[in-house]
C-alpha positions in Angstrom: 0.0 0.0 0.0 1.8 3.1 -1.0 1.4 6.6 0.4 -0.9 8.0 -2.8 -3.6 5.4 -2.3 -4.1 4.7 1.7 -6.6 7.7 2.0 -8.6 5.7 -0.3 -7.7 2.3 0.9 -9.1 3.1 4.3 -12.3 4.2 3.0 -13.0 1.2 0.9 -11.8 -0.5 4.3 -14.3 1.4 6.6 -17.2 1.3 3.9 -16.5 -2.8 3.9 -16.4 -3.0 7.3 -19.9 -0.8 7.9 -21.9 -3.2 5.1 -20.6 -6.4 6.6 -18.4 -7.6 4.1 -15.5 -7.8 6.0 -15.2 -8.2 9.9 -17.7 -9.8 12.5 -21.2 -9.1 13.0 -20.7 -7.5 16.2 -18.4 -5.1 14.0 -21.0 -4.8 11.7 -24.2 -4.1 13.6 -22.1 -1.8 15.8 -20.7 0.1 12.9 -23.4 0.3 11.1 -24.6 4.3 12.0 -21.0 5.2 11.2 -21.0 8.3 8.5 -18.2 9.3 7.2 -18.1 13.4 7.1 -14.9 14.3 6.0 -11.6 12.0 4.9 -8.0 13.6 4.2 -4.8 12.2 4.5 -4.2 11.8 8.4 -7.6 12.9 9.2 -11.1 10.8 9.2 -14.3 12.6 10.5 -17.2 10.6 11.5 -20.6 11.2 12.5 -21.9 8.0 14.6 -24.7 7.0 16.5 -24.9 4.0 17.6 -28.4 1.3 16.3 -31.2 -0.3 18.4 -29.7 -3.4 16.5 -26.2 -3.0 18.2 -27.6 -2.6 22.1 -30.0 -6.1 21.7 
């Protein structure tokens, strides 16, 4: 992974691990209200709130 593409790498990473394809399920229903708001190199912003579906 070279330095030009990990910025994207991590959000294909992130955007797998919120859908379920990659992970556990605990992973999945816990991340699953995670937004990302802003991605830069060295800097991810999120918006989360946690589901009824992660607290059962």
């Amino acid at each position: 992974m070279g330095a030009d593409n990990s910025l994207e790498t991590s959000l294909i990473w992130l955007q797998n691990l919120v859908k379920g394809d990659i992970g556990q399920e605990l992973e999945a229903r816990a991340l699953k209200g995670l937004k990302i708001t802003h991605a830069q190199k060295g800097f991810l912003r999120f918006s989360f709130i946690v589901p009824s579906s992660a607290s059962v």
